[in-house]
Backbone as a printed PyTorch tensor [residue, N CA C, xyz], in Angstrom:
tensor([[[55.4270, 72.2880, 40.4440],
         [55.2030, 73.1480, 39.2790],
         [54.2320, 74.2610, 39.6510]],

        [[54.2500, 75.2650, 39.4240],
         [53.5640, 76.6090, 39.3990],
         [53.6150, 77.3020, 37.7190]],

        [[52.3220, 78.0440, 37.8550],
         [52.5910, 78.5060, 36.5830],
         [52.6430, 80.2350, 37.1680]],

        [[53.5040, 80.9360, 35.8130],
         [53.5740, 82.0460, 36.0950],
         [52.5350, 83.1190, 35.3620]],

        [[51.9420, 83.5970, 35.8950],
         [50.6380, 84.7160, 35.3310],
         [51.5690, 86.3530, 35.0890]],

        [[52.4910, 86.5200, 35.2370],
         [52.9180, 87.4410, 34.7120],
         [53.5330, 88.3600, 33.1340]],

        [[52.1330, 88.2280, 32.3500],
         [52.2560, 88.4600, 31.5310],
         [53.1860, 89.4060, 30.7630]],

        [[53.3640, 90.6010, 31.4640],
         [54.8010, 91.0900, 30.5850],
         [56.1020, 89.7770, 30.6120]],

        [[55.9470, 89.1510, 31.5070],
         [57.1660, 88.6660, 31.6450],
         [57.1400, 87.3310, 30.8640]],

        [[56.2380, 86.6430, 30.6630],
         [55.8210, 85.8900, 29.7280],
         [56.1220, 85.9190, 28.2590]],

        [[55.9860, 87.4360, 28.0140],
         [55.6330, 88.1840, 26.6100],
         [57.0980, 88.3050, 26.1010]],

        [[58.3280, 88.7090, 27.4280],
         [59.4720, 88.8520, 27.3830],
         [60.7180, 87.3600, 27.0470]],

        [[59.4050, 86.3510, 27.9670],
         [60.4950, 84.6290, 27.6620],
         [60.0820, 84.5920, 26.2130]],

        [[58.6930, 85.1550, 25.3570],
         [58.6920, 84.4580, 24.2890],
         [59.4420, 85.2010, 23.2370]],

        [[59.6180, 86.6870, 23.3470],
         [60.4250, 87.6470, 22.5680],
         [61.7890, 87.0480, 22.5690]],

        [[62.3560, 86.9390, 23.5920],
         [63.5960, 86.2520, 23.7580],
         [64.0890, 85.2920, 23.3570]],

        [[62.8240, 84.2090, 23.1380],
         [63.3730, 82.7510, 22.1670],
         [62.6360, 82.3580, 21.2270]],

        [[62.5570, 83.9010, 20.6820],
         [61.8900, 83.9470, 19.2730],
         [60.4450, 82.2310, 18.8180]],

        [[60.0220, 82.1930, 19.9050],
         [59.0590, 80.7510, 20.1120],
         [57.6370, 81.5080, 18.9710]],

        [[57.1140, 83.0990, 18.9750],
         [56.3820, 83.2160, 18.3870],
         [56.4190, 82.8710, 16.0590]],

        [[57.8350, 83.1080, 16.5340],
         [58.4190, 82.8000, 14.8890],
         [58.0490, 81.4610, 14.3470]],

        [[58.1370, 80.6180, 15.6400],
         [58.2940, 78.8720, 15.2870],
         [56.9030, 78.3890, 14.6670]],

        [[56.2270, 79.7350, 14.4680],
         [54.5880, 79.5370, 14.2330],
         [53.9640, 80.0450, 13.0290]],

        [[53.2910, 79.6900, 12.2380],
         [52.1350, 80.5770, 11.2090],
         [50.9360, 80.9720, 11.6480]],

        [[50.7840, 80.1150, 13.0510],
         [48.9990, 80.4200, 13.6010],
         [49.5770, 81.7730, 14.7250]],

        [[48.6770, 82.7120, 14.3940],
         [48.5410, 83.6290, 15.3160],
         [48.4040, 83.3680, 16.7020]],

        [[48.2160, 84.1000, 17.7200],
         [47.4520, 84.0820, 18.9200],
         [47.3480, 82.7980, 19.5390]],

        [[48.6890, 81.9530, 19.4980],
         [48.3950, 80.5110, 20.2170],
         [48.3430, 81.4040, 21.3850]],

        [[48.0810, 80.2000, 22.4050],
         [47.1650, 80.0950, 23.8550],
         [48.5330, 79.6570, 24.7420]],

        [[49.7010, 80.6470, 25.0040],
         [50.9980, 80.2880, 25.4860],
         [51.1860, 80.6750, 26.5740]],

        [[51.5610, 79.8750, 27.9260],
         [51.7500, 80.0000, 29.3350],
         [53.2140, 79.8450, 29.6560]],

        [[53.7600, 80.2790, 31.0130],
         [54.8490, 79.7250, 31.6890],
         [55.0260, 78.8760, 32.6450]],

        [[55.1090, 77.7470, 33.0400],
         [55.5160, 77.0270, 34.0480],
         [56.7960, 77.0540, 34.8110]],

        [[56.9830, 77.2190, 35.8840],
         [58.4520, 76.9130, 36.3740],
         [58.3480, 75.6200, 37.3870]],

        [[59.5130, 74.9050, 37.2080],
         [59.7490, 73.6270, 37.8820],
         [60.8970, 73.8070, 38.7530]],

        [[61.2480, 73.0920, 40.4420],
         [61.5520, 73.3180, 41.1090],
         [62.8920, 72.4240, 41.0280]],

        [[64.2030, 72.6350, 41.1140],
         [65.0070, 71.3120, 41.3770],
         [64.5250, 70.2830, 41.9460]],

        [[65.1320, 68.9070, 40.6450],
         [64.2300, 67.9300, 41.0000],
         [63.1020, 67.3530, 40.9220]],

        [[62.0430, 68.6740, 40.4790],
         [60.7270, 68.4100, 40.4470],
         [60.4450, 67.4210, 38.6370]],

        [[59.6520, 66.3790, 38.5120],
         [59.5250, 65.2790, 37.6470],
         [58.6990, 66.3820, 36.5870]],

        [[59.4000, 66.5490, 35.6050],
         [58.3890, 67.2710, 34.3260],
         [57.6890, 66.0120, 33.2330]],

        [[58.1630, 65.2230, 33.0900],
         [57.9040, 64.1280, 32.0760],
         [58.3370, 63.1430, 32.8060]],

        [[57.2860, 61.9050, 32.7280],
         [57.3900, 60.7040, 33.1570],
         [56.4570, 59.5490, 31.9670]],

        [[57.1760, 58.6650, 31.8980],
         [56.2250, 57.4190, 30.6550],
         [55.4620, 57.3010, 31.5090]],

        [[54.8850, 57.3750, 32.6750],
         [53.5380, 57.1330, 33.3110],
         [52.6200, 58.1590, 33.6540]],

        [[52.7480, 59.1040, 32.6660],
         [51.9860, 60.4750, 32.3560],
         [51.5270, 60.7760, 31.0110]],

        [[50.6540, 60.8490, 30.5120],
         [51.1000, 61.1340, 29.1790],
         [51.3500, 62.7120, 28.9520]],

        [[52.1500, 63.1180, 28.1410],
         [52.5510, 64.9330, 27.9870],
         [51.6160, 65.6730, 26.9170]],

        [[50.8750, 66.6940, 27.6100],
         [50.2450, 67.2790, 26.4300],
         [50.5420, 68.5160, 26.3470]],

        [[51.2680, 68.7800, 26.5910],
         [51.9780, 70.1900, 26.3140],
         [53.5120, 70.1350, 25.3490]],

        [[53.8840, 71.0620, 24.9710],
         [54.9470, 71.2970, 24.1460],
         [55.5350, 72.3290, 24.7930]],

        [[57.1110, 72.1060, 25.5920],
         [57.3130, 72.8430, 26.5770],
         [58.9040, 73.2810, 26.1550]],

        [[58.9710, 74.5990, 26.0810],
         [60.0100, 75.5040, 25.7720],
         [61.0320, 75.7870, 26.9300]],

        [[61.8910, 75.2730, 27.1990],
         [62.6300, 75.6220, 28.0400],
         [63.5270, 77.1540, 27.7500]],

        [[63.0080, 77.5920, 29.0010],
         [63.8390, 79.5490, 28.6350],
         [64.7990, 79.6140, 29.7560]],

        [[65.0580, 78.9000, 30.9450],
         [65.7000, 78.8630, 31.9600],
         [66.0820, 77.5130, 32.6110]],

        [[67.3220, 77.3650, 33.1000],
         [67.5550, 76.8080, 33.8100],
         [68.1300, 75.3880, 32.8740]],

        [[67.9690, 74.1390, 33.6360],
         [68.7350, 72.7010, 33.1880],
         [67.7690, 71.3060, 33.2530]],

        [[67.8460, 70.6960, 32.3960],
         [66.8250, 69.3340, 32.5670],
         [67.7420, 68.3650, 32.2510]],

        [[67.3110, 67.2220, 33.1700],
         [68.2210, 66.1170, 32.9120],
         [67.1590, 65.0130, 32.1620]],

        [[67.7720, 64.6100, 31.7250],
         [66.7400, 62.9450, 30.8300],
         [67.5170, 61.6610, 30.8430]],

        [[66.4640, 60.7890, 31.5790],
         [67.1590, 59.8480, 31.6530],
         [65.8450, 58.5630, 31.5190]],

        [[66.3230, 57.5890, 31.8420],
         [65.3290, 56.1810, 31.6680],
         [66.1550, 55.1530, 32.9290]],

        [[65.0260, 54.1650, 33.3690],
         [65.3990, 53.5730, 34.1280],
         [66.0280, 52.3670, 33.5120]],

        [[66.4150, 51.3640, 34.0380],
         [66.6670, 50.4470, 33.6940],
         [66.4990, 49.3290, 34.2280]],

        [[66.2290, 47.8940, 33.7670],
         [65.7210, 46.5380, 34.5830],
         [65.2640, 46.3210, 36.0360]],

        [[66.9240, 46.8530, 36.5370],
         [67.5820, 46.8550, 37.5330],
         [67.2230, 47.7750, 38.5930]],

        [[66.3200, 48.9480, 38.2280],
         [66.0920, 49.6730, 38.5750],
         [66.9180, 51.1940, 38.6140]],

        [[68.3270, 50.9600, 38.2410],
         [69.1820, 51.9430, 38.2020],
         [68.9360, 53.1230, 37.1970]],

        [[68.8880, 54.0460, 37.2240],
         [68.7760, 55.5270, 36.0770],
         [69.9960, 55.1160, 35.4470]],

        [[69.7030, 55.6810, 33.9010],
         [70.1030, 55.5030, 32.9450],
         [70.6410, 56.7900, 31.9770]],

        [[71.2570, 57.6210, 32.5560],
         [71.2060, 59.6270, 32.3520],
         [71.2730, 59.0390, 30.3990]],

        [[70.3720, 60.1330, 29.8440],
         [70.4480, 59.9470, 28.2810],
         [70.9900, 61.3020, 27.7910]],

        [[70.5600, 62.5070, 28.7600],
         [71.2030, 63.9780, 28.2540],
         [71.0540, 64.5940, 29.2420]],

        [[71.8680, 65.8250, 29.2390],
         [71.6900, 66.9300, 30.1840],
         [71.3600, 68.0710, 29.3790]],

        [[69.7300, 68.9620, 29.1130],
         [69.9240, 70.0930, 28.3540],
         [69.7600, 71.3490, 28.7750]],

        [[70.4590, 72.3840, 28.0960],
         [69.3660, 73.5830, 28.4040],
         [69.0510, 74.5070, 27.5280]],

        [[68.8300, 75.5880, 27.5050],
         [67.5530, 76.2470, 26.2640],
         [69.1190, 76.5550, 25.5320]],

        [[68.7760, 76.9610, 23.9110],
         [66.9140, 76.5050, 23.2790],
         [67.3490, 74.9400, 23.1580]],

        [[65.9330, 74.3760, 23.8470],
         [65.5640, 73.1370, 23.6770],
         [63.8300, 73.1810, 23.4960]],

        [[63.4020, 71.8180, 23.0790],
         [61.7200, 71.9000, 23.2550],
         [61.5060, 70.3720, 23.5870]],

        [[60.5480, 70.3270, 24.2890],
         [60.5210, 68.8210, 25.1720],
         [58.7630, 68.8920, 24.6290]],

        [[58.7560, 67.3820, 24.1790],
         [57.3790, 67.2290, 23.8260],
         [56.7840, 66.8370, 22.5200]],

        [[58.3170, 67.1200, 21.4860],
         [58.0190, 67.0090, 20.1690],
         [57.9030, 65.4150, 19.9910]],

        [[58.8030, 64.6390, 20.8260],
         [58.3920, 63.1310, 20.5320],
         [57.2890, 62.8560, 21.0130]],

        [[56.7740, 63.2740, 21.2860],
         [55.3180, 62.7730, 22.3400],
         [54.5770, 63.4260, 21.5890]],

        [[54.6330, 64.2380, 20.7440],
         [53.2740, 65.6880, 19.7830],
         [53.6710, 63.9220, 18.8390]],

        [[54.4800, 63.2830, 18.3500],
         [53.8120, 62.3990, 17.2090],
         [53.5790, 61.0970, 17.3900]],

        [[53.0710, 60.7710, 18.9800],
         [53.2330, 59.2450, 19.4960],
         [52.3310, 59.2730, 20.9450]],

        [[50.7480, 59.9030, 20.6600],
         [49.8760, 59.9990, 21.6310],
         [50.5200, 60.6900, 23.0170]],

        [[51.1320, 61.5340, 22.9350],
         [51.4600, 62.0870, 24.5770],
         [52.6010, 60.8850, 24.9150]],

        [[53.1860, 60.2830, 24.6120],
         [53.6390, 58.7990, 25.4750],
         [55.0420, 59.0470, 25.2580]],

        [[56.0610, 59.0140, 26.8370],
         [57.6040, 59.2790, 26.4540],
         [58.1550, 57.7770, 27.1160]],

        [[59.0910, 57.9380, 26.5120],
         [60.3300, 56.4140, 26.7920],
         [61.1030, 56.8890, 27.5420]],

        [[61.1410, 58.5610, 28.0440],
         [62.3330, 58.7440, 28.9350],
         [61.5050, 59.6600, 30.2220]],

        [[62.2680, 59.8540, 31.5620],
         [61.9520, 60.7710, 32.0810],
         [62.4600, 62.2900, 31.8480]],

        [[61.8060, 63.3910, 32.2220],
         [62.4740, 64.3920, 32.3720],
         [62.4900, 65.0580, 33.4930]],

        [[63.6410, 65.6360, 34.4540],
         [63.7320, 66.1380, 35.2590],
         [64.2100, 67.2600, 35.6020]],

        [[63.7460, 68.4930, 36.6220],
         [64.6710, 70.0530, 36.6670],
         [65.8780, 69.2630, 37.1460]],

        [[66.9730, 69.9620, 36.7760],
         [68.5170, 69.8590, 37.2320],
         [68.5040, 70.8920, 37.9770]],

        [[68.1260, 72.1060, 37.8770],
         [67.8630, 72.9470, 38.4630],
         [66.5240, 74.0650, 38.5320]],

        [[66.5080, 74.8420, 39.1010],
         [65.1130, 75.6060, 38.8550],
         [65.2610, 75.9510, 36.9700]],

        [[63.8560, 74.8690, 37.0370],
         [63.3330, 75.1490, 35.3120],
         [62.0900, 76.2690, 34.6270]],

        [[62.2440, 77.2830, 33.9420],
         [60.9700, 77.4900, 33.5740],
         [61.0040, 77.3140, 31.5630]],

        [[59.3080, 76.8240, 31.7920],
         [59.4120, 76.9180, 30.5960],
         [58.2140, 77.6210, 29.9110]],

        [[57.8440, 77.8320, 28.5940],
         [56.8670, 78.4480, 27.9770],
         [56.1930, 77.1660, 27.1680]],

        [[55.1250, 76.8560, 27.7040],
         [53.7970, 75.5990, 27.5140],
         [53.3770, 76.4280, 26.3990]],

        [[52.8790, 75.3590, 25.4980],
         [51.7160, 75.3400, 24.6970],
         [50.8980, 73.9480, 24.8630]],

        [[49.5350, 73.7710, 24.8330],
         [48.7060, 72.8190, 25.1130],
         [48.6070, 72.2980, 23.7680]],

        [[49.2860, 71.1700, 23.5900],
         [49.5210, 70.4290, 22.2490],
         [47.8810, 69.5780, 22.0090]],

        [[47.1400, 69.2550, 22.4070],
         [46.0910, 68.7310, 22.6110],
         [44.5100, 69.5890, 21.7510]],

        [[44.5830, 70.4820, 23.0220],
         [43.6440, 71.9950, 22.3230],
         [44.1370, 72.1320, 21.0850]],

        [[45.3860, 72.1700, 20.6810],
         [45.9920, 73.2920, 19.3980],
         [45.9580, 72.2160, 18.3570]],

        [[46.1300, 71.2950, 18.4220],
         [46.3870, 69.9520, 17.6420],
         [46.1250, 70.0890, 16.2880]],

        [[44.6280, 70.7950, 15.6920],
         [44.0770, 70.7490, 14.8310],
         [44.6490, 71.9390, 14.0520]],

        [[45.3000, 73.1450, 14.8400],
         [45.5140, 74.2530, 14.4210],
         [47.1140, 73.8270, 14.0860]],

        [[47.9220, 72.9560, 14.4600],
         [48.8050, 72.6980, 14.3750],
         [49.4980, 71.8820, 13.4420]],

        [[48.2960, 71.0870, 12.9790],
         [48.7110, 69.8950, 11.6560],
         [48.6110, 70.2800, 10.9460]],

        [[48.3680, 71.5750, 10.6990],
         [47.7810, 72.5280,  9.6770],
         [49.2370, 73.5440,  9.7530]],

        [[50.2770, 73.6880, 10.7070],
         [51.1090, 74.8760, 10.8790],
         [52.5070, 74.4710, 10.2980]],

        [[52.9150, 74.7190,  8.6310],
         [53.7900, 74.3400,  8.3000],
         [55.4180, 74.7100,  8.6120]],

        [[55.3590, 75.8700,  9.3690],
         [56.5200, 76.4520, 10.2720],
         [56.8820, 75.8670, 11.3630]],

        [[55.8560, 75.3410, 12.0950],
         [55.6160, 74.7350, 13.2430],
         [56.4190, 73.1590, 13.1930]],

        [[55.6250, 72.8080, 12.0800],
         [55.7530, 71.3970, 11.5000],
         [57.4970, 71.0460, 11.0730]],

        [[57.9170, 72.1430, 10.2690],
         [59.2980, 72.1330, 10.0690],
         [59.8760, 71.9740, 11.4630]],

        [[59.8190, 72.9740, 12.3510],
         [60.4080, 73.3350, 13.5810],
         [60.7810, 71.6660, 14.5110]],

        [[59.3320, 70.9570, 14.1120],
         [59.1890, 69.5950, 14.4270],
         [60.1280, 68.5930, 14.1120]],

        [[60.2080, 68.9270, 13.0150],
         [61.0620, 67.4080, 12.3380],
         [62.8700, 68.4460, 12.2750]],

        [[63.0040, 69.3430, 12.4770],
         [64.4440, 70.0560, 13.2780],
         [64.6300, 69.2290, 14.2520]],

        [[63.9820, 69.5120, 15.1300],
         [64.2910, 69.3100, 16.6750],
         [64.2570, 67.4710, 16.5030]],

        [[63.2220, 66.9210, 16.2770],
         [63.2610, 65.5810, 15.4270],
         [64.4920, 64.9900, 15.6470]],

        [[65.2010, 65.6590, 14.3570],
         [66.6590, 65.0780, 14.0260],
         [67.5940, 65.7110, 14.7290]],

        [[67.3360, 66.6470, 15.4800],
         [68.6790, 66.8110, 16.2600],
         [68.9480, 65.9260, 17.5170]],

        [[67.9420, 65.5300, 18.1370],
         [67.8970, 64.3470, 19.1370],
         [68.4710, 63.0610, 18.2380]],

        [[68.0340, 62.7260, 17.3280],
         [68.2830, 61.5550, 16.9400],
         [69.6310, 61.3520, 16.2790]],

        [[70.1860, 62.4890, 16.2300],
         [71.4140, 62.4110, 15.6940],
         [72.7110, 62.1850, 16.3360]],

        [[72.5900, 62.4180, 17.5730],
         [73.3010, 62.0460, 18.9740],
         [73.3350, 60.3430, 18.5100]],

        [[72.1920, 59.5920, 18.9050],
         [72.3540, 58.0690, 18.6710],
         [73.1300, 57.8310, 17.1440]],

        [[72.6490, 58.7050, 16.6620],
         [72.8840, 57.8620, 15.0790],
         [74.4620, 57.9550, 15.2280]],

        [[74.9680, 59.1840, 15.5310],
         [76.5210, 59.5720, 15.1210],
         [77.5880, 58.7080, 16.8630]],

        [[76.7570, 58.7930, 18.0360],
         [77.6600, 58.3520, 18.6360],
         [77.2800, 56.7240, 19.2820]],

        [[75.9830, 56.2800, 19.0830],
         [76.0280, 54.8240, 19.4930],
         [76.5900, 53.8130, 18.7290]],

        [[76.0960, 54.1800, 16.9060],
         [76.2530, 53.3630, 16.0630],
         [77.5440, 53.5450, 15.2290]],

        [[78.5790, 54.5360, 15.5750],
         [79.4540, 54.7050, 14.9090],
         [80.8010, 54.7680, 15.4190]],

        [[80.5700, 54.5180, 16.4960],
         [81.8270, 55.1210, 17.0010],
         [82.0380, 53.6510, 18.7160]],

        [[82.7270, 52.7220, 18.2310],
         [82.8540, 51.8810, 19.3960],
         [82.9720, 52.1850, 21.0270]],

        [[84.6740, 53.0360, 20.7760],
         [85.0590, 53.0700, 22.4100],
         [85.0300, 54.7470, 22.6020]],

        [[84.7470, 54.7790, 24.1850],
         [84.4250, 55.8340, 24.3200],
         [85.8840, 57.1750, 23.7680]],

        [[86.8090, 56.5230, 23.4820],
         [87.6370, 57.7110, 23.0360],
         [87.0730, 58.2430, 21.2840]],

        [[86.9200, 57.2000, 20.9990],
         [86.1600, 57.6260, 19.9280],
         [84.3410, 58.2670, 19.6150]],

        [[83.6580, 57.9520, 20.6840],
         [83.0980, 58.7120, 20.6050],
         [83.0530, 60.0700, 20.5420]],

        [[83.8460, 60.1940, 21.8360],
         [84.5470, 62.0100, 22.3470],
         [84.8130, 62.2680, 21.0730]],

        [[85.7030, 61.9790, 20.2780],
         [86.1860, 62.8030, 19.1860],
         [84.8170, 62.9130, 18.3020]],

        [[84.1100, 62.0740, 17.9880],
         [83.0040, 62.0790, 17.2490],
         [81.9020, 63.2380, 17.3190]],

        [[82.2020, 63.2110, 18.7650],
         [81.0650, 64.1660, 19.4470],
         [81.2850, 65.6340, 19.1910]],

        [[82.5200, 65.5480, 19.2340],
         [83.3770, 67.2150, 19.6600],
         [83.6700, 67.3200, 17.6400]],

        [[83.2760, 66.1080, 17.0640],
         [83.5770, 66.7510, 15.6650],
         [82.2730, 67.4290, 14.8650]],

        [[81.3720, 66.3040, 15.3940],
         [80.1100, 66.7150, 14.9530],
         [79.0540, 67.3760, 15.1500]],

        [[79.1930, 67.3870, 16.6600],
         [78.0300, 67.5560, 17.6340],
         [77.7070, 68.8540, 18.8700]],

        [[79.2680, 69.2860, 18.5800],
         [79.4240, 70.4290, 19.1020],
         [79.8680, 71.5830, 18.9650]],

        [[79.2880, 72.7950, 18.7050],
         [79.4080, 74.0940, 18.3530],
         [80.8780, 74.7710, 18.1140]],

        [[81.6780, 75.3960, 17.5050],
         [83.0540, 75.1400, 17.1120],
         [84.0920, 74.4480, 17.8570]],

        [[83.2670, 72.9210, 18.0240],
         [84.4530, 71.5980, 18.3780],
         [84.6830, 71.4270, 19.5380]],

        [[84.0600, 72.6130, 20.3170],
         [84.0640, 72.8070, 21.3600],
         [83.6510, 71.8070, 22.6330]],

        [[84.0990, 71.4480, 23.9660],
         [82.8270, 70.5520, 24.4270],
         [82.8890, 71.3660, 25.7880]],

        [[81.5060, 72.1370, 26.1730],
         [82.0910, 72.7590, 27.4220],
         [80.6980, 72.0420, 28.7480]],

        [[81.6490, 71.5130, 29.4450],
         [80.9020, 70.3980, 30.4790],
         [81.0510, 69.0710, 30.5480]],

        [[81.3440, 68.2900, 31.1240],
         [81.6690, 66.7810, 31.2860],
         [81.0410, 66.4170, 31.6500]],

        [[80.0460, 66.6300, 32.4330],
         [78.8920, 65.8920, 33.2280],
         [77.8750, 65.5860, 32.1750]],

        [[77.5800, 66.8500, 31.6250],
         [76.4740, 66.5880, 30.3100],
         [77.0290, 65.9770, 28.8770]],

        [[78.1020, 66.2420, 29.1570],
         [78.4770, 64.9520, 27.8370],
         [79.1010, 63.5610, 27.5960]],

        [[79.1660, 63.5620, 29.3990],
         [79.1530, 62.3010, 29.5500],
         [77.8890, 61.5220, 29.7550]],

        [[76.4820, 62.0040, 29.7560],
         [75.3770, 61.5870, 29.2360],
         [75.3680, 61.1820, 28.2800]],

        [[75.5510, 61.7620, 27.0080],
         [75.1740, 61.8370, 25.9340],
         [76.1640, 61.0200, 25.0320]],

        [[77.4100, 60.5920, 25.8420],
         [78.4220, 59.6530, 25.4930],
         [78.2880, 58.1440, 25.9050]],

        [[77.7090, 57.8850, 26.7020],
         [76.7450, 56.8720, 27.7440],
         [78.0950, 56.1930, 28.4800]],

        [[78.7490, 57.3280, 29.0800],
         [79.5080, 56.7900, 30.0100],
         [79.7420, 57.6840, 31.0000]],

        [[80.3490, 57.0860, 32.5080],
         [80.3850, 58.3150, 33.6370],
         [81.3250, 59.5070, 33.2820]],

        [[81.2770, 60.3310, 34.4900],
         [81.7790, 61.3680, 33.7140],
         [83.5460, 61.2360, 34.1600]],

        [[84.1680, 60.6900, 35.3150],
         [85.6200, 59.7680, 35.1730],
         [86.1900, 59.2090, 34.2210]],

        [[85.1430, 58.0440, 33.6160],
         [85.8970, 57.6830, 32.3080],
         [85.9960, 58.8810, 31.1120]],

        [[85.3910, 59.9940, 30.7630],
         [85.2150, 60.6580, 29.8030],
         [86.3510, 61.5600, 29.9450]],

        [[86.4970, 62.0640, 31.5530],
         [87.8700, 62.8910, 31.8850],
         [89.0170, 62.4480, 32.2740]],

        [[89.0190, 60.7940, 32.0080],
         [90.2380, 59.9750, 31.9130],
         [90.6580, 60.0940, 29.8720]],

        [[89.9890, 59.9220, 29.2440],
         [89.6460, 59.6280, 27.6230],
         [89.9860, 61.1020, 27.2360]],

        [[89.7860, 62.6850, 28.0830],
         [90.2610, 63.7660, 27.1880],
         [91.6190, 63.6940, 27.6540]],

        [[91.7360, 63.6360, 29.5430],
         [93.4910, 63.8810, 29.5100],
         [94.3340, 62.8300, 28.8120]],

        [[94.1770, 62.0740, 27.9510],
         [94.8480, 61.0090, 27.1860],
         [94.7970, 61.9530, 25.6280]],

        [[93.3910, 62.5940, 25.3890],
         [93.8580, 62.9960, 24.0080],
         [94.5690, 64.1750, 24.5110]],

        [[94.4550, 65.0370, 25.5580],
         [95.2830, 66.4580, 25.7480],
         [96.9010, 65.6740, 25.7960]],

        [[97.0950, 64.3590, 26.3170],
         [98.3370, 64.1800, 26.4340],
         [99.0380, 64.2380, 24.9580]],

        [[97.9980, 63.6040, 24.3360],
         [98.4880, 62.9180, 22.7290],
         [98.3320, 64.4440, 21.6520]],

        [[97.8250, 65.4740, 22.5460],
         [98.0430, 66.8680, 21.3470],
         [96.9030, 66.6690, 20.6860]],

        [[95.6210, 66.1420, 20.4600],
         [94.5030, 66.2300, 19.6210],
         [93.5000, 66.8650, 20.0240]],

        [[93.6970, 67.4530, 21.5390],
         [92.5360, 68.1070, 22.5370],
         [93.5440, 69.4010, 22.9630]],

        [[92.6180, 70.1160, 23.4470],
         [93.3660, 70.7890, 24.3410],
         [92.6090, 71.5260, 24.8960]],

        [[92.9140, 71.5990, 26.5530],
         [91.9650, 72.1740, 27.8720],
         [92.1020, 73.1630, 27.7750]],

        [[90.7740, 74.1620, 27.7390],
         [90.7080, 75.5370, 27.5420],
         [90.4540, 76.4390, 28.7300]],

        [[89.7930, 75.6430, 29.4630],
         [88.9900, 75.9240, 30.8330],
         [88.3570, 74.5040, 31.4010]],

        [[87.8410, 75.3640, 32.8190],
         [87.3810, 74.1160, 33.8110],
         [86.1590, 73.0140, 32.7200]],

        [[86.6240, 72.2940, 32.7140],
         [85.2510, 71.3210, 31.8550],
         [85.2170, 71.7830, 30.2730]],

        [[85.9740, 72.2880, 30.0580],
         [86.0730, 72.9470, 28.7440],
         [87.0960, 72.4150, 27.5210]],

        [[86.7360, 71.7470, 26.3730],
         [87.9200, 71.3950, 25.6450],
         [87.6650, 71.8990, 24.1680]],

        [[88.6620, 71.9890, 23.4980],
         [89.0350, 71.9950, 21.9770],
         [89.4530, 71.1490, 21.1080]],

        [[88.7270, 70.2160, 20.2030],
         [89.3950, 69.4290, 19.3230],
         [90.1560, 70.1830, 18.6840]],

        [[91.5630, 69.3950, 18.3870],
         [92.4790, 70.4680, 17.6410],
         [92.7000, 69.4500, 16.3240]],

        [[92.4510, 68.4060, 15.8490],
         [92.6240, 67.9020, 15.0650],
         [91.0820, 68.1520, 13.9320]],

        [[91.2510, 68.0190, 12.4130],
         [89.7530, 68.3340, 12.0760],
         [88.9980, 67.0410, 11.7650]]])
């Protein structure tokens, strides 16, 4: 990790993802970090005190398991914000986070600001957004939806931007299965007419 001191350019990641809006307090105390492929941004054996804006690049999240094997939970990239579960549960995460590729993001020091922040009702909204959009992944595809063909449809009905699903790798994270079985499960619905391949990794629910 390096941080970046280039303040126009700083001034430009936050113009760009409108991050100063997400606020009522003036003049927060906002930096850039960039992370290297690979390089560990969040680990449960760290605690996180920053609230970190991803403006570039890809993060993977995952958790280990017993066995020791990784456990992929998502693949994201901006706008995302990493940190909001940890801003209401002492710094402390249940998952790792990792660059997928070169990451930068725009830090705020959740710690310092804390006081200025329980107080920031824009902020606070912004919180319990992001909140439920993570949690809505589990709610709509662990608990509702048995086999993975039904998830896919679940996913691509609810969960993705006009029905769209573009990438297999990252939504076969978020489906909790590899990404073979997921591109065995669409060419079965493209066979059956309820999908249809738009592009490389790219599909269309065609049913509503």
């Amino acid at each position: 990790m390096r941080e970046i001191t280039d303040r126009k350019q700083v001034e430009a990641w936050l113009r760009e993802g409108n991050i100063p809006d997400q606020f009522d307090t003036p003049g927060l105390p906002f930096r850039a970090y960039r992370y290297e492929k690979g390089e560990l941004i969040v680990t449960p054996s760290r605690p996180m005190r920053h609230l970190l804006f991803l403006v570039a690049g890809r993060v993977l999240i995952y958790g280990i398991r017993r066995d020791g094997g990784m456990a992929p939970v998502d693949e994201l990239d901006r706008p995302v914000l990493l940190g909001d579960l940890e801003y209401c549960s002492g710094g402390h995460s249940a998952f790792y986070a990792q660059a997928k590729t070169q990451a930068t993001f725009i830090a705020l020091p959740a710690d310092a600001c804390r006081a200025l922040l329980d107080r920031d009702l824009r902020f606070l909204h912004m919180l319990l957004r992001s909140y439920a959009q993570k949690l809505s992944i589990f709610a709509f595809v662990d608990m509702a939806a048995p086999t993975i063909e039904e998830r896919t449809l679940l996913y691509m009905r609810r969960q993705t931007p006009g029905h769209e699903l573009n990438g297999t790798q990252a939504a076969a994270h978020q489906l909790r299965c590899s990404r073979r079985q997921l591109q065995r499960v669409l060419s079965a619905l493209c066979a059956s007419g309820r999908v249809e391949r738009t592009g490389r990794g790219s599909y269309r629910l065609l049913e509503p």
